[in-house]
C-alpha positions, 0 to 999 in steps of 0.5 A: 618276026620282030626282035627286041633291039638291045639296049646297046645298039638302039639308039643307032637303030632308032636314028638310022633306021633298020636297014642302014644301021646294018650297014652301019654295024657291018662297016664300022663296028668293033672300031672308034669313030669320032662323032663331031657337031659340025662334020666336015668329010668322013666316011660315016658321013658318007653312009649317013649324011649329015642329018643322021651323023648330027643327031648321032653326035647329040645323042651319044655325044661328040668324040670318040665313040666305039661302035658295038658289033651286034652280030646276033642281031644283024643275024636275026634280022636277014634271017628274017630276010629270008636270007640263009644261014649259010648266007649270014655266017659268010657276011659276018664271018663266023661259022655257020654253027655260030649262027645256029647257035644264035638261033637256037637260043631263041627257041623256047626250050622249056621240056617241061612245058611237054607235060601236062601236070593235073593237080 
């Protein structure tokens, strides 16, 4: 199942790519990273390599940059994985009725689509 990437996060996605934008959001997420033109050492530099950090830089700018936790997302896509939700909930530390709920939230729960109305 393919998911609509947010709006919020898809720039990281776009210029990382899928899998490391996960580790990316797993490893720096909730915090303040600084973006620089030129880097030097750092651990988002590690993860990415210069290229990516680069192109990460122009497109949300130098500086400081607080990177969003996109935990729903991340979710759906192990899921997708075929990883489990016991599995999920573990790596991003939250109960494993959270994930569910996540979930179920994709589910289309329109009851009234049960019903067969003739005019």
């Amino acid at each position: 199942m393919t998911t609509i990437i947010p709006a919020h996060i898809e720039t990281y996605v776009e210029i990382l790519g899928q899998d490391l934008a996960i580790d990316f959001f797993l490893l720096f997420g909730g915090s303040e990273i600084y973006l620089s033109n030129s880097p030097k050492a750092s651990m988002v530099l590690k993860l990415t390599g210069p290229d990516k950090l680069a192109m990460l830089s122009e497109r949300l700018g130098p500086g400081h940059v607080r990177v969003p936790i996109p935990k729903s997302w991340i979710a759906q896509q192990l899921l997708d994985r075929g990883s489990s939700k016991a599995d999920i909930a573990r790596l991003l530390h939250v109960d494993q009725r959270t994930v569910g709920r996540w979930f179920a939230k994709e589910v289309d729960r329109d009851q009234l689509g049960l019903f067969q109305f003739e005019l």
